[in-house]
N, CA, C and O atoms as a Maestro MAE file, in Angstrom:
{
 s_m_m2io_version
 :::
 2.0.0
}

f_m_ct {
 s_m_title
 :::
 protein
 m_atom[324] {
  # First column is atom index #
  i_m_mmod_type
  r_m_x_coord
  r_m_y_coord
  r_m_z_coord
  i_m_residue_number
  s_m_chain_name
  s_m_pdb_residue_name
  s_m_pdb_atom_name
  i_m_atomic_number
  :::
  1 25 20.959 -0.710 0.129 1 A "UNK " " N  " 7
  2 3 21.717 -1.332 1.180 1 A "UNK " " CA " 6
  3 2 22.285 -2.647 0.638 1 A "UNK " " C  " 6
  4 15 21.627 -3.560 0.140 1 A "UNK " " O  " 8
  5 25 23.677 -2.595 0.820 2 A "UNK " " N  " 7
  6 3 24.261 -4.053 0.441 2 A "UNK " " CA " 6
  7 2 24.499 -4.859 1.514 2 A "UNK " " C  " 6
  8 15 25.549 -4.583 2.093 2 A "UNK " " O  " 8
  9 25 23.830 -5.826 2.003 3 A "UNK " " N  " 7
  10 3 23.795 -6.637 3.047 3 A "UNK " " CA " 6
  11 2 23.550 -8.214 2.949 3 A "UNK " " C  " 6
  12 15 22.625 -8.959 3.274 3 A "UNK " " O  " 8
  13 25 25.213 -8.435 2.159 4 A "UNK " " N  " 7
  14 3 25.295 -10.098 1.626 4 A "UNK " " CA " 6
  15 2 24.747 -10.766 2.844 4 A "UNK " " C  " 6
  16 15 23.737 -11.416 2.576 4 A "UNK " " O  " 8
  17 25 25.129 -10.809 4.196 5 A "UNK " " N  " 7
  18 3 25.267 -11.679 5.416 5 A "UNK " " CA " 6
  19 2 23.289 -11.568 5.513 5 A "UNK " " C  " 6
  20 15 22.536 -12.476 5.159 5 A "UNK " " O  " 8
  21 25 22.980 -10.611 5.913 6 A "UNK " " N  " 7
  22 3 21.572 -10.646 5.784 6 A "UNK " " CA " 6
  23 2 20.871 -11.418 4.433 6 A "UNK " " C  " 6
  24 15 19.987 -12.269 4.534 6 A "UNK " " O  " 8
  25 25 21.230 -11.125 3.643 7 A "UNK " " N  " 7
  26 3 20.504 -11.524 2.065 7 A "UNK " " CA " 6
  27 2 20.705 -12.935 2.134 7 A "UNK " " C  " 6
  28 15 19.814 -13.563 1.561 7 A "UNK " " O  " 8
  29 25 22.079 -14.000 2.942 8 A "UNK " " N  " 7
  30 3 22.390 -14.955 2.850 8 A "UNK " " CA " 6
  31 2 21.535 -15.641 4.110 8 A "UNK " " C  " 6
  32 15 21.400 -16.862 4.025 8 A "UNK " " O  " 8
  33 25 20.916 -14.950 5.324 9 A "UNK " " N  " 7
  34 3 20.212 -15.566 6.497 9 A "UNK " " CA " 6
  35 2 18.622 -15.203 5.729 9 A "UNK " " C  " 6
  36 15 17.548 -15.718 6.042 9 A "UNK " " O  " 8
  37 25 18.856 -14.190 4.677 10 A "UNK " " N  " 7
  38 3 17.151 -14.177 4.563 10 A "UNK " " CA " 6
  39 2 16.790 -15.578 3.399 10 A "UNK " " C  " 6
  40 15 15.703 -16.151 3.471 10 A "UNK " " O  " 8
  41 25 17.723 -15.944 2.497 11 A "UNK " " N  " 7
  42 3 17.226 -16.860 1.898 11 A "UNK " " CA " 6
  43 2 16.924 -18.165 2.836 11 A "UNK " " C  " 6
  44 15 15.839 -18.741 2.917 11 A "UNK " " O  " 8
  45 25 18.144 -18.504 3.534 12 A "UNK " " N  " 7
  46 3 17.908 -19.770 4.503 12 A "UNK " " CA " 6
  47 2 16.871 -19.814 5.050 12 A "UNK " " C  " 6
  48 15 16.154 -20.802 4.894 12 A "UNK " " O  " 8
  49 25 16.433 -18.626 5.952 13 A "UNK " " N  " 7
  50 3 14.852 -18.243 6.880 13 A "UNK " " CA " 6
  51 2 14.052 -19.040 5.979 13 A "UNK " " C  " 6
  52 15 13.676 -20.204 6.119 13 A "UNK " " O  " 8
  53 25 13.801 -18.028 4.794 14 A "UNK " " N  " 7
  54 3 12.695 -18.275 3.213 14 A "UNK " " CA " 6
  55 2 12.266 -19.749 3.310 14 A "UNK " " C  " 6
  56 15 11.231 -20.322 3.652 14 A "UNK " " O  " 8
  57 25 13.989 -20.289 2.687 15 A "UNK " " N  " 7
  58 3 13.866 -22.202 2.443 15 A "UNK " " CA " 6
  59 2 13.037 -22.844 3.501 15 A "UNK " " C  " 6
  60 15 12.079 -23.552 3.188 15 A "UNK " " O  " 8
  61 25 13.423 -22.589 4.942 16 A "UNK " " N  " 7
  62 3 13.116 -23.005 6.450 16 A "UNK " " CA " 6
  63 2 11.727 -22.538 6.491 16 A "UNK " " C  " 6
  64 15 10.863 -23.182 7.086 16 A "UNK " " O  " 8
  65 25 11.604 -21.984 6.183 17 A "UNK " " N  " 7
  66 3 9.608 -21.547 6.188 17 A "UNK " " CA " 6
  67 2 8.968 -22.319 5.255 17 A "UNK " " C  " 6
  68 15 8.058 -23.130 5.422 17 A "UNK " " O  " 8
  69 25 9.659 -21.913 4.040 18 A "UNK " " N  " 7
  70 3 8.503 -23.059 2.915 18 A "UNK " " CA " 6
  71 2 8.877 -24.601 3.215 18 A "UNK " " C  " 6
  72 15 7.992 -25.445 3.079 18 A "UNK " " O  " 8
  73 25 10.204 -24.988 3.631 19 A "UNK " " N  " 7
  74 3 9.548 -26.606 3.731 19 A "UNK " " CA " 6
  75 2 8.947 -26.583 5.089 19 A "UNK " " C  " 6
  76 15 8.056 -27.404 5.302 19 A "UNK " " O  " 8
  77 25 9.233 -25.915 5.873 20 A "UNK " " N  " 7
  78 3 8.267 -26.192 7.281 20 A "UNK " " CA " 6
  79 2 6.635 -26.412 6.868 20 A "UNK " " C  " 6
  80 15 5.928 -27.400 7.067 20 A "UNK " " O  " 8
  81 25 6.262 -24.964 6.138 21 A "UNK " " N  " 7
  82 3 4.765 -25.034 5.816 21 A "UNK " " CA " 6
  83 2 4.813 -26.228 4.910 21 A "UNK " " C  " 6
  84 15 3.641 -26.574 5.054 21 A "UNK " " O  " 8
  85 25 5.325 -27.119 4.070 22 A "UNK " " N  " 7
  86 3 4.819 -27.968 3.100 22 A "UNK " " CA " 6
  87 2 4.676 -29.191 3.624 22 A "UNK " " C  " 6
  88 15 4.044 -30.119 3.120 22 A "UNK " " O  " 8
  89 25 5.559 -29.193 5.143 23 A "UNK " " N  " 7
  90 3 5.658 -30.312 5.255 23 A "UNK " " CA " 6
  91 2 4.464 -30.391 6.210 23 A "UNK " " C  " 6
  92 15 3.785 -31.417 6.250 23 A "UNK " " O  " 8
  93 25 4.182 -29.288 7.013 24 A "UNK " " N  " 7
  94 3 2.821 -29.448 7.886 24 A "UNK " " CA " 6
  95 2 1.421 -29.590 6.691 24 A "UNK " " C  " 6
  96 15 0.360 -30.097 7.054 24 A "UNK " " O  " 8
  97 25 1.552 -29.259 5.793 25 A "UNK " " N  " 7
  98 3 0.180 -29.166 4.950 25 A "UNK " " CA " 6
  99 2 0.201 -30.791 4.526 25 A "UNK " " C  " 6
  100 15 -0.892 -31.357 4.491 25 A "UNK " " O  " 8
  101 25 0.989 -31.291 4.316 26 A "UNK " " N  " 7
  102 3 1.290 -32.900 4.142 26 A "UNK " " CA " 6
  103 2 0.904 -33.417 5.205 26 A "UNK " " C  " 6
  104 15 0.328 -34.492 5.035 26 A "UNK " " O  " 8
  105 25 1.037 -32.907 6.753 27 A "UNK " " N  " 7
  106 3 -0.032 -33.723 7.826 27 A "UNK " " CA " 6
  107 2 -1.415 -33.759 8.011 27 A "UNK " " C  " 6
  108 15 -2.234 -34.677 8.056 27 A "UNK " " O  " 8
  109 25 -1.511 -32.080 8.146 28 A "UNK " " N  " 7
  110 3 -2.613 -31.750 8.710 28 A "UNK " " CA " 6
  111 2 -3.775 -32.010 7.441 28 A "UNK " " C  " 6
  112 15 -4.951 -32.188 7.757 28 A "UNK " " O  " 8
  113 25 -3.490 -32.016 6.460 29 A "UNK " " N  " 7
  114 3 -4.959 -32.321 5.672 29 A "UNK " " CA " 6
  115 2 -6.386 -31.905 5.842 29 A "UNK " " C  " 6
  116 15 -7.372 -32.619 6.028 29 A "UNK " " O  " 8
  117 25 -6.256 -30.061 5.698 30 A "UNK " " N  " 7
  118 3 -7.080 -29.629 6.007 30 A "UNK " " CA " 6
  119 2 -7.478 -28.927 4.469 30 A "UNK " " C  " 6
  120 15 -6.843 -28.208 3.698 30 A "UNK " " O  " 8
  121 25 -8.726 -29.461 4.445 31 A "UNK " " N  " 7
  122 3 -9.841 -28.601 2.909 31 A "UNK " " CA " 6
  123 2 -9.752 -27.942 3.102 31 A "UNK " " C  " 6
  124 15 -9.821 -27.464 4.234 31 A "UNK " " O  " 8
  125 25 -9.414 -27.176 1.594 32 A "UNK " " N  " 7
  126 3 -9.866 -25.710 0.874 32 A "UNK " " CA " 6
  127 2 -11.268 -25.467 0.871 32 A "UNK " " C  " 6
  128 15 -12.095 -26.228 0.368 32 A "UNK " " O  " 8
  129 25 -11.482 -24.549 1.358 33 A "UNK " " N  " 7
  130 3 -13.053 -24.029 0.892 33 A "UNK " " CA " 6
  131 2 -13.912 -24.424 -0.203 33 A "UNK " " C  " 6
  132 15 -15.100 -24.748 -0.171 33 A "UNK " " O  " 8
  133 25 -13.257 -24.356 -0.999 34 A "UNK " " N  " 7
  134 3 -13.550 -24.452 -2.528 34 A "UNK " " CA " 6
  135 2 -13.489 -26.080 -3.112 34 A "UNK " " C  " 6
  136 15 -13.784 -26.511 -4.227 34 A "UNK " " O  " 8
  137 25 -12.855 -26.977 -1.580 35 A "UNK " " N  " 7
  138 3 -12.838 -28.264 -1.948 35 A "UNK " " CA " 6
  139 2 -11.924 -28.763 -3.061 35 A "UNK " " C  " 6
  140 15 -12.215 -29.862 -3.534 35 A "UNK " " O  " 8
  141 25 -10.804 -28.087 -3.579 36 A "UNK " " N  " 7
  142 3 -9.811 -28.229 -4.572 36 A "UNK " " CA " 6
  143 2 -9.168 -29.461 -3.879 36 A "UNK " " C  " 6
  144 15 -9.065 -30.539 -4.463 36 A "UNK " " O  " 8
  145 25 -8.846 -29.306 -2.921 37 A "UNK " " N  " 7
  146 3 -7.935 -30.286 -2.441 37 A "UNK " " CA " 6
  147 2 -7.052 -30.304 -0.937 37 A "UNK " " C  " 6
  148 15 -6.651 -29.189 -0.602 37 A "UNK " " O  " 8
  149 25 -6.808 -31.113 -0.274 38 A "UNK " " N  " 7
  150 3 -6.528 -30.991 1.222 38 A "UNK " " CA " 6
  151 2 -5.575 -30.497 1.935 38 A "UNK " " C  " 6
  152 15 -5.173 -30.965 3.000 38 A "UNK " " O  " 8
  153 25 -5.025 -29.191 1.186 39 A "UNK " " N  " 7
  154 3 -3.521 -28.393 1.383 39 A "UNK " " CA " 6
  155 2 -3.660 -27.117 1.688 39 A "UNK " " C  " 6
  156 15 -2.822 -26.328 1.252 39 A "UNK " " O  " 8
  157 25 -4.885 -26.588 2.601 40 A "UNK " " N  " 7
  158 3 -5.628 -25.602 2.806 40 A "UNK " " CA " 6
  159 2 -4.585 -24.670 4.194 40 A "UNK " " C  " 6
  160 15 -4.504 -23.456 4.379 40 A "UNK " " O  " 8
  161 25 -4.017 -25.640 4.847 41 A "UNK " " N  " 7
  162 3 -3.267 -25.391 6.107 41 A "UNK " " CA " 6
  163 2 -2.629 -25.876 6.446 41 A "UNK " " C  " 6
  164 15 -2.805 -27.080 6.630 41 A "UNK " " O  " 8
  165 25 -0.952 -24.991 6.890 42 A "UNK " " N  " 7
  166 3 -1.432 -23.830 7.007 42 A "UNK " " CA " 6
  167 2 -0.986 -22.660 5.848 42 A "UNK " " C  " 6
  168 15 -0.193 -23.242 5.108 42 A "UNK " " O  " 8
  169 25 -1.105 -21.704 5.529 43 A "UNK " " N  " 7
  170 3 -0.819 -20.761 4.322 43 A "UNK " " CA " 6
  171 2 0.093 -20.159 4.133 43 A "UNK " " C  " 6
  172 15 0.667 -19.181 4.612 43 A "UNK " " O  " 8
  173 25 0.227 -20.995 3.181 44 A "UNK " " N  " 7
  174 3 2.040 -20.619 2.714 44 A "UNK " " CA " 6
  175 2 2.022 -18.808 2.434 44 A "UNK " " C  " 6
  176 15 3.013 -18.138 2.725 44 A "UNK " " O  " 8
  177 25 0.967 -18.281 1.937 45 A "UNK " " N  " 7
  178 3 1.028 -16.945 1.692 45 A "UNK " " CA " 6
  179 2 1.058 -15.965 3.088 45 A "UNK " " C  " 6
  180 15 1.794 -14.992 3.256 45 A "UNK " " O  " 8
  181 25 0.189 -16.425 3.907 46 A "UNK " " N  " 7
  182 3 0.579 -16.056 5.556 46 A "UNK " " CA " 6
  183 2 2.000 -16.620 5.731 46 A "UNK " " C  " 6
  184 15 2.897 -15.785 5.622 46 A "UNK " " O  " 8
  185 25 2.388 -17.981 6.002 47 A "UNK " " N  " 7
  186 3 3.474 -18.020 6.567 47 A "UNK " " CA " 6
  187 2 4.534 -16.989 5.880 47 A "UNK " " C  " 6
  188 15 5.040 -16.180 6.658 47 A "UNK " " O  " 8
  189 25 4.870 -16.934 4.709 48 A "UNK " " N  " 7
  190 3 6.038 -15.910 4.072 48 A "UNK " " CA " 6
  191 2 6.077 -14.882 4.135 48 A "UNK " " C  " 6
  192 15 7.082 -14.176 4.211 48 A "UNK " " O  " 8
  193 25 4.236 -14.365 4.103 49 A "UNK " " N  " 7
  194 3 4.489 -13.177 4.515 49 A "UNK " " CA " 6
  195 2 4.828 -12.340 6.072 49 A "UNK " " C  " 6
  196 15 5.195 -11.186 6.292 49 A "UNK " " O  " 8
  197 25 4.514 -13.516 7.011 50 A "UNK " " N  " 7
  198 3 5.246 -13.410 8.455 50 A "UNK " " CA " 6
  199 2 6.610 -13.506 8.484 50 A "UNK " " C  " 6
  200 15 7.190 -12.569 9.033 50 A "UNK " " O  " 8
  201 25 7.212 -14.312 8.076 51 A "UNK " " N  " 7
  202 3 8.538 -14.533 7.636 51 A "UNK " " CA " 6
  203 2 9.229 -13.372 7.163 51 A "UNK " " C  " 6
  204 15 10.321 -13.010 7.602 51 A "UNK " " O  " 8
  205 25 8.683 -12.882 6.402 52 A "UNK " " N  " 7
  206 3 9.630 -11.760 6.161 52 A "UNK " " CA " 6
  207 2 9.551 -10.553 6.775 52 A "UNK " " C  " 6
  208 15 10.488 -9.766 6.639 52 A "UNK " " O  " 8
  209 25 8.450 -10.218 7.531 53 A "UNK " " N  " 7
  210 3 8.508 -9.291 8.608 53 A "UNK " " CA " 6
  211 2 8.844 -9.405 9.632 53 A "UNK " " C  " 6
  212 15 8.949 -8.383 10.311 53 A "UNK " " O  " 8
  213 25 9.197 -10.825 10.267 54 A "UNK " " N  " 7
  214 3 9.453 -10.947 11.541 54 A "UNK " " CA " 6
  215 2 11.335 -10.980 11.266 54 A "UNK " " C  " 6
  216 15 12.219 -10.900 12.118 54 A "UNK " " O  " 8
  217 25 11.454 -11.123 9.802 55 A "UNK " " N  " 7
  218 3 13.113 -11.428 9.411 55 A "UNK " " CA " 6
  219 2 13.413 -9.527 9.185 55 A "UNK " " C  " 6
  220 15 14.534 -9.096 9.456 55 A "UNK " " O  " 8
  221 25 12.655 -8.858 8.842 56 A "UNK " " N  " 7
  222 3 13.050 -7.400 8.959 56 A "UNK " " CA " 6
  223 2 12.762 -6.751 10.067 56 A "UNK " " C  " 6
  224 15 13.455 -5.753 10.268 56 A "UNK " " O  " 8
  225 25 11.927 -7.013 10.878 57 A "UNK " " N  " 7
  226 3 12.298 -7.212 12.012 57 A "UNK " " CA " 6
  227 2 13.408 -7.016 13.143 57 A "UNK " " C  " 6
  228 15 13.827 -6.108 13.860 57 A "UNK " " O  " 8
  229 25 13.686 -8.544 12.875 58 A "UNK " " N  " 7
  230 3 14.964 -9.284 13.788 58 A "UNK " " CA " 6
  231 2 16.198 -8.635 13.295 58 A "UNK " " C  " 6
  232 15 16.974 -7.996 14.006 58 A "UNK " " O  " 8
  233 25 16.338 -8.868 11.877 59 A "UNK " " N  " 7
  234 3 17.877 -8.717 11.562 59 A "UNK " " CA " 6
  235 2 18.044 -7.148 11.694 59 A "UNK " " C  " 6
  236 15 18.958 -6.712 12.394 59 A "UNK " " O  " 8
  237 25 16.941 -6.054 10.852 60 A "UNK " " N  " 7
  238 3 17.595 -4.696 10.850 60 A "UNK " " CA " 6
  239 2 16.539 -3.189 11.908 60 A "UNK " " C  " 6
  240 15 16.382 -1.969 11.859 60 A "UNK " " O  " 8
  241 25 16.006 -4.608 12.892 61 A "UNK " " N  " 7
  242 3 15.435 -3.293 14.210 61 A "UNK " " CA " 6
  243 2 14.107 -2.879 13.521 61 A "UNK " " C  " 6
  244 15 13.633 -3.198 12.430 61 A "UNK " " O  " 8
  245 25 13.638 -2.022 14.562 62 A "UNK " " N  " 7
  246 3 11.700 -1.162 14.627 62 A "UNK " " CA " 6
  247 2 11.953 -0.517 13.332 62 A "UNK " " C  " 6
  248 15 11.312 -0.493 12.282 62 A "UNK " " O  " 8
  249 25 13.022 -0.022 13.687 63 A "UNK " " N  " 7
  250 3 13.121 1.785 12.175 63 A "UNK " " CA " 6
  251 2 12.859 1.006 10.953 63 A "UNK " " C  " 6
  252 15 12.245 1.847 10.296 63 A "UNK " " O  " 8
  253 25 12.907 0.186 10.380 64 A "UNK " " N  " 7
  254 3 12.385 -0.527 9.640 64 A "UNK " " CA " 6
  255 2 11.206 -0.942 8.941 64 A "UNK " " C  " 6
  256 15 10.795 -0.833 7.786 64 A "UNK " " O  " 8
  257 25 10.565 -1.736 10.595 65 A "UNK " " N  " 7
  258 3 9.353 -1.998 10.384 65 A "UNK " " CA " 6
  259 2 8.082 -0.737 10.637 65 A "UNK " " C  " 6
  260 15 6.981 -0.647 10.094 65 A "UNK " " O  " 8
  261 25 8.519 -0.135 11.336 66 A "UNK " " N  " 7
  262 3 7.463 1.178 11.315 66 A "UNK " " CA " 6
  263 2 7.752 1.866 10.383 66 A "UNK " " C  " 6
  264 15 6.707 2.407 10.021 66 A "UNK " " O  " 8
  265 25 8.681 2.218 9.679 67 A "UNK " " N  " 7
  266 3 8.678 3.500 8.609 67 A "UNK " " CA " 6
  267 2 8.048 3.142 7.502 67 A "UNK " " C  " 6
  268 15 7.645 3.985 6.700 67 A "UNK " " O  " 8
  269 25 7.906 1.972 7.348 68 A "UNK " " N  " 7
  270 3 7.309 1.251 6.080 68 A "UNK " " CA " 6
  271 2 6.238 0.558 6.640 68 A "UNK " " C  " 6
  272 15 6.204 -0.055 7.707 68 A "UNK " " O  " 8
  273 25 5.389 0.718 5.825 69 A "UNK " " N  " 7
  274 3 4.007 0.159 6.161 69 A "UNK " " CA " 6
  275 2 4.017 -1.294 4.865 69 A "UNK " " C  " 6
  276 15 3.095 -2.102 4.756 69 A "UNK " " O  " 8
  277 25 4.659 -1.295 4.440 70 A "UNK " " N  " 7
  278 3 4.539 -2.557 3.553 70 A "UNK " " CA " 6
  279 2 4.759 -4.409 4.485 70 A "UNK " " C  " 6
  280 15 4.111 -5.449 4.369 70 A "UNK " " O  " 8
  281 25 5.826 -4.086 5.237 71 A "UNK " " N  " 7
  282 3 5.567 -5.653 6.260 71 A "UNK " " CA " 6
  283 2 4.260 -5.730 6.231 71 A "UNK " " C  " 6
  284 15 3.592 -6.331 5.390 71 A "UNK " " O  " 8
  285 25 3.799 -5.003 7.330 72 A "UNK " " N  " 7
  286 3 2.381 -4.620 8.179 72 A "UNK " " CA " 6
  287 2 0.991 -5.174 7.201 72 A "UNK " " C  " 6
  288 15 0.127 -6.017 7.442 72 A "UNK " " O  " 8
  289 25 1.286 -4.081 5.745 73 A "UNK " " N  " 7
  290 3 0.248 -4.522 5.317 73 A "UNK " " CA " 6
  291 2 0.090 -6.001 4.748 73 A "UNK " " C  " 6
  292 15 -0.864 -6.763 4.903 73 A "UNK " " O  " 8
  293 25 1.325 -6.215 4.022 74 A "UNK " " N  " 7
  294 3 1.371 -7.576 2.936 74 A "UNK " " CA " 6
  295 2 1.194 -8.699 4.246 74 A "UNK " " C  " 6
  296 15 0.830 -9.829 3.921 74 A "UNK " " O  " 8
  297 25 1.355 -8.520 5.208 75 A "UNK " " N  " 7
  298 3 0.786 -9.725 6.507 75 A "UNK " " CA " 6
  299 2 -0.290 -10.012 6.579 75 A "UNK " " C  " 6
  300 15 -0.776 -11.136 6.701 75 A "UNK " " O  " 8
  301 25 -1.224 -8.134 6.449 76 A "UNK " " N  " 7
  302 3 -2.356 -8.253 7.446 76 A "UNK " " CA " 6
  303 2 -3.337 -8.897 5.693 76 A "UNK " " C  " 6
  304 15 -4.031 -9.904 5.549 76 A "UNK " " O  " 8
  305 25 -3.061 -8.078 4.918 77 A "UNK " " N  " 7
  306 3 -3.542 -8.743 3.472 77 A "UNK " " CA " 6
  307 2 -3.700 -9.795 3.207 77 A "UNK " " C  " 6
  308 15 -4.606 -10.050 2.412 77 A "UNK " " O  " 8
  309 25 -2.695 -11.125 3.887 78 A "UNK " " N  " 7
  310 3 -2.316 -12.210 3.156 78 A "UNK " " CA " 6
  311 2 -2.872 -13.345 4.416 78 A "UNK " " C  " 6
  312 15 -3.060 -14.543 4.200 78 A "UNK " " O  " 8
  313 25 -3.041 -12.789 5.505 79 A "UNK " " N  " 7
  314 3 -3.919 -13.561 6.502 79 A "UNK " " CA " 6
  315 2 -5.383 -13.449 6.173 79 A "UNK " " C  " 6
  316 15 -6.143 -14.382 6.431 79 A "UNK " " O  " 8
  317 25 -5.872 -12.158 5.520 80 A "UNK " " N  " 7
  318 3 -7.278 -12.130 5.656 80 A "UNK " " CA " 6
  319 2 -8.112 -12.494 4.387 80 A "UNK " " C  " 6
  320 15 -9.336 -12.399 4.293 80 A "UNK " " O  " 8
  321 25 -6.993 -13.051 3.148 81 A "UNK " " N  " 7
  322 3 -7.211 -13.646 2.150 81 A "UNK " " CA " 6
  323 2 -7.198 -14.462 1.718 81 A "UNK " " C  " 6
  324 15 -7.571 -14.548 0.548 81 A "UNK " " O  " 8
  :::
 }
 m_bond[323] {
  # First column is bond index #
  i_m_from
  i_m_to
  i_m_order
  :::
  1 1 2 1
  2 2 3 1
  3 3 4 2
  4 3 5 1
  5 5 6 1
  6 6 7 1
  7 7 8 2
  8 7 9 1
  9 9 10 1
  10 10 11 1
  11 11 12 2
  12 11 13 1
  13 13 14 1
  14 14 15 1
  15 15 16 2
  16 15 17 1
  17 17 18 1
  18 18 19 1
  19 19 20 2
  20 19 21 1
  21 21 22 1
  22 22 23 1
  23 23 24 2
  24 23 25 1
  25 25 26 1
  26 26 27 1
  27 27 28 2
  28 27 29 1
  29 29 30 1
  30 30 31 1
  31 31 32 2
  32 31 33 1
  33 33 34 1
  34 34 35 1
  35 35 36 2
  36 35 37 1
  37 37 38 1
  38 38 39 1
  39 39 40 2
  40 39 41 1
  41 41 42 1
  42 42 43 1
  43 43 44 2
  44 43 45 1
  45 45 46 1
  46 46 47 1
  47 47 48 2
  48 47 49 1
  49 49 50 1
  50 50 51 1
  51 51 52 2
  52 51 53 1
  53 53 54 1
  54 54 55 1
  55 55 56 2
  56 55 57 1
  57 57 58 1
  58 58 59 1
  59 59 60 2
  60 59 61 1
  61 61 62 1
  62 62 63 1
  63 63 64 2
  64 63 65 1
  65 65 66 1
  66 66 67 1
  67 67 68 2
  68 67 69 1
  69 69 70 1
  70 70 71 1
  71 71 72 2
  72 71 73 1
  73 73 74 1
  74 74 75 1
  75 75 76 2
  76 75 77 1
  77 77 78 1
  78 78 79 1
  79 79 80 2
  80 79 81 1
  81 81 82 1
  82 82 83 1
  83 83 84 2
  84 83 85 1
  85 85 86 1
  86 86 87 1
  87 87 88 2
  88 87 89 1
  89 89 90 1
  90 90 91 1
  91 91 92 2
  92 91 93 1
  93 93 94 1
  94 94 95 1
  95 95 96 2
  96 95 97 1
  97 97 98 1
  98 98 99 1
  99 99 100 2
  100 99 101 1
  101 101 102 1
  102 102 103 1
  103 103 104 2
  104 103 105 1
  105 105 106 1
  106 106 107 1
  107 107 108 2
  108 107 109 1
  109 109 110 1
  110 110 111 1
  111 111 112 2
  112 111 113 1
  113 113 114 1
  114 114 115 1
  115 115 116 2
  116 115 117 1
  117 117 118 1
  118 118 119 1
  119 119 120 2
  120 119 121 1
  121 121 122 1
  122 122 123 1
  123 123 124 2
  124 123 125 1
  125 125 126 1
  126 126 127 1
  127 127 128 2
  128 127 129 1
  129 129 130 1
  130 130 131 1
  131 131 132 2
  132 131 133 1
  133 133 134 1
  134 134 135 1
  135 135 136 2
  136 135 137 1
  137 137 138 1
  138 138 139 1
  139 139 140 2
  140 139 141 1
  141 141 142 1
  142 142 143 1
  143 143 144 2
  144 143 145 1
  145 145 146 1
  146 146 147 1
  147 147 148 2
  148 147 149 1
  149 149 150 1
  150 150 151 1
  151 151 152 2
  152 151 153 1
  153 153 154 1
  154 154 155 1
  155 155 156 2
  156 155 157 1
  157 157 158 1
  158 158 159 1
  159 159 160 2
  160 159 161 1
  161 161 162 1
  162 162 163 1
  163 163 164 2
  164 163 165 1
  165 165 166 1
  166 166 167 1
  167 167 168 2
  168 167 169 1
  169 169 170 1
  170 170 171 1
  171 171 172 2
  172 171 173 1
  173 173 174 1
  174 174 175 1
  175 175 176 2
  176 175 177 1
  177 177 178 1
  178 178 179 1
  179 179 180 2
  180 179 181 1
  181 181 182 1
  182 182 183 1
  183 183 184 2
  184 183 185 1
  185 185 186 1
  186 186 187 1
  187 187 188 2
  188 187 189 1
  189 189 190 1
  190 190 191 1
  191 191 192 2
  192 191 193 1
  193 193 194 1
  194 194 195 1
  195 195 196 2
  196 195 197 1
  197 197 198 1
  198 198 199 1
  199 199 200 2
  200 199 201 1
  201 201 202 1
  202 202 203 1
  203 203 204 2
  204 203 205 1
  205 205 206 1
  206 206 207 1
  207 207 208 2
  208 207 209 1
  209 209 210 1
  210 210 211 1
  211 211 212 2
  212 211 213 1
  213 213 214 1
  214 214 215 1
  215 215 216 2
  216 215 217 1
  217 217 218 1
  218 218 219 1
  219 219 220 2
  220 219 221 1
  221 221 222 1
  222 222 223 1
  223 223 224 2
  224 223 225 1
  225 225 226 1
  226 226 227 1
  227 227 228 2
  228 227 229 1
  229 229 230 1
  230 230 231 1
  231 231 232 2
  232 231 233 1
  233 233 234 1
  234 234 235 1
  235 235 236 2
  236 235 237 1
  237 237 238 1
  238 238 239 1
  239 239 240 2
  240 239 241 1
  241 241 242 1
  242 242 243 1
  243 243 244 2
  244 243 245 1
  245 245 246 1
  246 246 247 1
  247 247 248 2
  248 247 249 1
  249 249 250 1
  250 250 251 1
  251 251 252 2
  252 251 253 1
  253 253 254 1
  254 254 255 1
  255 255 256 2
  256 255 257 1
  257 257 258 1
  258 258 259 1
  259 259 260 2
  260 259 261 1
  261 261 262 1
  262 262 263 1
  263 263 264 2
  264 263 265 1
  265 265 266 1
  266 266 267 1
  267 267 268 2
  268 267 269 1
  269 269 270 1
  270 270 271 1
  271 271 272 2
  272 271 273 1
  273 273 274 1
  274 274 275 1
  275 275 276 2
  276 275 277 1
  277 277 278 1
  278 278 279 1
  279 279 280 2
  280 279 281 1
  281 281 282 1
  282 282 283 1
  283 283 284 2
  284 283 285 1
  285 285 286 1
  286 286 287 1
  287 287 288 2
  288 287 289 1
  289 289 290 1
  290 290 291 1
  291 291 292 2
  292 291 293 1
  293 293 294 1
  294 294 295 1
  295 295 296 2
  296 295 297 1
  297 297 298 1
  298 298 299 1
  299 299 300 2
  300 299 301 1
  301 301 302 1
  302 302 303 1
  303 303 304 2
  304 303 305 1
  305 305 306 1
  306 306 307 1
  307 307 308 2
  308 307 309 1
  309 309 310 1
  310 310 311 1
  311 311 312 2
  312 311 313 1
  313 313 314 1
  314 314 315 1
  315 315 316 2
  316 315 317 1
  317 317 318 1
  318 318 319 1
  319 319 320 2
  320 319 321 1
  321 321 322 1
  322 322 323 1
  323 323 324 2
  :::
 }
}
């Protein structure tokens, strides 16, 4: 599928998610488990991976997100890790 107009709202979404999450992990100052350091939340690997299912989603409808189980999983994966 060639879909410049989409490919051009999915990068913007992308940008708009990662500085959103960087800039909340710069407030909230919440520890890592592991005590590395205070950038624990919230997760950039959750947030993107919501991001891009809620952006396949929105832009190209259900038939999408149900025929493929890859949104679904790389979400449910990346919250529970």
């Amino acid at each position: 599928m060639d879909d410049k107009e989409g490919r051009e709202q999915f990068y913007y979404s992308f940008a708009t998610n990662v500085a959103a999450t960087y800039a909340l992990k710069s407030v909230i100052d919440k520890e890592r488990p592991n005590g590395s350091d205070d950038n624990a939340y919230p997760s950039g690997h959750t947030s993107r991976a919501f991001q891009g299912a809620s952006f396949i989603h929105k832009r190209y409808g259900l038939e999408y997100n149900t025929s493929s189980p890859l949104p679904l999983a790389t979400t449910t994966m990346a919250t529970y890790n």
